[in-house]
C-alpha positions as CSV (number, residue, x, y, z in Angstrom):
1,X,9.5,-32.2,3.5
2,X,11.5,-28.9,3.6
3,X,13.8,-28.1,6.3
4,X,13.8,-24.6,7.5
5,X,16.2,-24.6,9.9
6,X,17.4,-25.7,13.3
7,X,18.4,-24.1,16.5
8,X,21.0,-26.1,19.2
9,X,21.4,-24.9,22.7
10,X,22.9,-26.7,25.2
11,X,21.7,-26.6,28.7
12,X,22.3,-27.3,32.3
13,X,20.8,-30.5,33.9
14,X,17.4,-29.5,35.7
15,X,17.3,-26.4,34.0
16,X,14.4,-25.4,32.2
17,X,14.3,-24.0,28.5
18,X,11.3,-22.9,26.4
19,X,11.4,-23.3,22.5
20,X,8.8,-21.7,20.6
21,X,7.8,-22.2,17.4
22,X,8.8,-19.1,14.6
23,X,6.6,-17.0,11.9
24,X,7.2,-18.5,8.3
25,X,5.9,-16.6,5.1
26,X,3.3,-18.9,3.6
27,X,3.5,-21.4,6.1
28,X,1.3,-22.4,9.8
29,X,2.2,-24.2,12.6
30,X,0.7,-28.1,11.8
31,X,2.0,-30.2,15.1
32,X,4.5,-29.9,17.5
33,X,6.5,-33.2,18.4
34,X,9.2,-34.0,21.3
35,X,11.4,-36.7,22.4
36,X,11.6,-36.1,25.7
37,X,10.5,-38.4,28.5
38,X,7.4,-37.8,29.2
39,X,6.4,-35.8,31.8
40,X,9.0,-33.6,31.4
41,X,7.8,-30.9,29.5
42,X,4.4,-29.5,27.9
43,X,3.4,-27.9,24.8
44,X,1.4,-24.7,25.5
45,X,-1.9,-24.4,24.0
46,X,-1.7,-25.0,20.0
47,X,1.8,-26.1,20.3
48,X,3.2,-22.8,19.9
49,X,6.1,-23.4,22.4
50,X,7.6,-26.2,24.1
51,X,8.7,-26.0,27.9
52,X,11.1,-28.6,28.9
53,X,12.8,-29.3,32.5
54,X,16.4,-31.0,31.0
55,X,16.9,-34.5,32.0
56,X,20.0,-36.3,31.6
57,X,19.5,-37.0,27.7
58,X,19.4,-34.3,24.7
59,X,15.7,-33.5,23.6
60,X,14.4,-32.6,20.2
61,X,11.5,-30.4,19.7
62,X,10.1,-30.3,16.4
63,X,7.5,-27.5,14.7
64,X,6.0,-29.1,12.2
65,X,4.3,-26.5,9.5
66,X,2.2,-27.0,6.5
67,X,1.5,-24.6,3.5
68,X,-1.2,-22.0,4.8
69,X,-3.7,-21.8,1.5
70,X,-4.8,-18.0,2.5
71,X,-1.6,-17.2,1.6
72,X,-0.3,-16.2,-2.0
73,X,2.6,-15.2,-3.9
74,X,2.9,-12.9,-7.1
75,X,4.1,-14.9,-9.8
76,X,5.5,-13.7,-13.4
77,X,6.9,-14.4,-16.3
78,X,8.0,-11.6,-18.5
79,X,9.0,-11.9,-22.3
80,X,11.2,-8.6,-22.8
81,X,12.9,-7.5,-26.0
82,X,15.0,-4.3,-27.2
83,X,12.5,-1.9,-27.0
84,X,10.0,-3.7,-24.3
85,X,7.8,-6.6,-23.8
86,X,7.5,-8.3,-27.0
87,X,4.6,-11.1,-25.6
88,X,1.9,-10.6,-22.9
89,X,3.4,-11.0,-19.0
90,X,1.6,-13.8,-17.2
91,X,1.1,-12.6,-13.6
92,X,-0.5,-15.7,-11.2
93,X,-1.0,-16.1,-7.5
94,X,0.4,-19.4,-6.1
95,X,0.7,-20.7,-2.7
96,X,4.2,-22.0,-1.4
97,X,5.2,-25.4,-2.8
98,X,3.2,-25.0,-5.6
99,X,4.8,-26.0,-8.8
100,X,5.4,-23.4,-11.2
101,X,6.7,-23.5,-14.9
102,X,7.3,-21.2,-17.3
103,X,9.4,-21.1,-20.8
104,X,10.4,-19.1,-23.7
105,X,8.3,-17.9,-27.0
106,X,9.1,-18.4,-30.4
107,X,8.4,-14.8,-31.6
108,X,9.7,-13.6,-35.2
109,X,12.6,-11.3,-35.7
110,X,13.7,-12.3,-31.7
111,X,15.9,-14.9,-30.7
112,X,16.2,-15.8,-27.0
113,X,19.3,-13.8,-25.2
114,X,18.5,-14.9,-21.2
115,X,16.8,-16.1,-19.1
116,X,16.8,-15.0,-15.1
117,X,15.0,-15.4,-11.9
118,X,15.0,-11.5,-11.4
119,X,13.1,-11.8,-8.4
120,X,12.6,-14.6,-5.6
121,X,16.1,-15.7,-5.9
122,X,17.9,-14.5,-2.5
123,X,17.0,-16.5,0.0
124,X,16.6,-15.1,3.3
125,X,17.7,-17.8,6.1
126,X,16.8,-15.2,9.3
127,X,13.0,-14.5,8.2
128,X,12.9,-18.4,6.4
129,X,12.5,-17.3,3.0
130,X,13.6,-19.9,0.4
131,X,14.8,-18.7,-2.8
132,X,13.6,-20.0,-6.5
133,X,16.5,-22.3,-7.2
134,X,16.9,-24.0,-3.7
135,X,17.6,-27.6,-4.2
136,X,14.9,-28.2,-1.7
137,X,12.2,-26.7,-4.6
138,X,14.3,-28.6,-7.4
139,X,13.5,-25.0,-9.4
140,X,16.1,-24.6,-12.5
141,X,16.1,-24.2,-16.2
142,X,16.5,-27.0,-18.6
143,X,18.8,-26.4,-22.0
144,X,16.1,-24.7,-23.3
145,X,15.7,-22.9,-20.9
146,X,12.2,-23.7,-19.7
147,X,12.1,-23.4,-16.1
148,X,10.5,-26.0,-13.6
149,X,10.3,-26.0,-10.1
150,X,7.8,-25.2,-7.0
151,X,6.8,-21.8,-5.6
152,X,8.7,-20.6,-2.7
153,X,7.7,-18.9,0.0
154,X,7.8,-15.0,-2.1
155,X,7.2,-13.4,-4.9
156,X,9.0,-14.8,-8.1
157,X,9.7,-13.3,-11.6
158,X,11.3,-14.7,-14.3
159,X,12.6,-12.8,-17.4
160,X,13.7,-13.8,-20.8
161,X,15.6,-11.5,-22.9
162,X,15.3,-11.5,-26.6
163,X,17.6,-9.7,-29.1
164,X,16.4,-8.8,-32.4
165,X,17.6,-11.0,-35.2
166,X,16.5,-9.2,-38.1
167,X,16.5,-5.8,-40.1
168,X,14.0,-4.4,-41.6
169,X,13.2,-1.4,-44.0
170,X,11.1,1.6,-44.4
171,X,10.2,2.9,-47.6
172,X,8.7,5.9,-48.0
173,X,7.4,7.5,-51.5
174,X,6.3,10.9,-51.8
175,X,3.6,11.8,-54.5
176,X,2.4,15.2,-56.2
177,X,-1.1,15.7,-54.9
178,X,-2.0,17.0,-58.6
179,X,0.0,14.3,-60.7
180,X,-0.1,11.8,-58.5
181,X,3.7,11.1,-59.7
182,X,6.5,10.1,-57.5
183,X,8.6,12.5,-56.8
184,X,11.1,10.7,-54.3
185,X,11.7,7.2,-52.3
186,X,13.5,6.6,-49.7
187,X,14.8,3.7,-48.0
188,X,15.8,3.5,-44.3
């Protein structure tokens, strides 16, 4: 299970405190669970928030979400050279937790330079974003740089970079129209 977050307060015996669960991207609210003695305190309708009257023990509330399956991310892998894209981009929806590969192309006259999460990688703890290469999604790339993991909860890109490895020429001969005799080659 991934672990979002948790949020400590302390309290004043008899007072009572309201938790309520919070909006995660790609996610919904499953359950709601509690340690508190019972009677204590009630979940509201669909679990969204917990009210508690605090006893003379600490009390855990737990939201417990799931992956919501009407929600998708953009997901791409982009094959970029010198002078642009050198193979088609793949470009997939996947829902959070999904697992997600991608890996480099043999393409000739380009050898493999990079390869980067460009976007999906900054995770954003406030709004419960998890980046590409949390530990939680065991995302990373292998020594060959073919990338494994599962899709967070955003839109992910990753980009090899390919230098050219080669040099080519360009000969161009120029004929009389009448003859039909060379009249000069050039090489570049």
């Amino acid at each position: 299970p991934i672990e979002f977050g948790t949020d400590t307060s302390s309290h004043q015996i008899d007072a009572t405190v309201t938790k309520s669960k919070v909006t995660i991207p790609g996610y919904m609210l499953d359950e709601g669970r509690t340690n508190a003695v019972p009677n204590t305190g009630t979940f509201a309708a669909g679990k969204a928030s917990y009210t508690v009257k605090v006893a003379g023990r600490d009390v855990a509330v737990n939201f417990v979400y799931k992956v919501d399956p009407s929600v998708k991310f953009n997901y791409k892998v982009r094959h970029v050279g010198p002078a642009g894209e050198i193979a088609p981009e793949v470009a997939l929806e996947k829902k959070a937790e999904q697992l997600i590969t991608a890996r480099p192309v043999t393409k000739y006259g380009y050898d493999l330079t990079d390869a980067t999460i460009t976007i999906g990688d900054i995770a954003d703890p406030n709004h419960y974003t998890l980046k590409a290469s949390d530990p939680q999604l065991q995302g990373a790339f292998d020594s060959g740089k073919v990338y494994t993991g599962y899709m967070p909860n955003q839109h992910v890109t990753i980009t090899y970079t390919y230098g050219s490895n080669a040099q080519y020429f360009i000969n161009s001969k120029f004929k009389d129209t009448t003859s039909n005799e060379i009249v000069k080659i050039n090489s570049e």
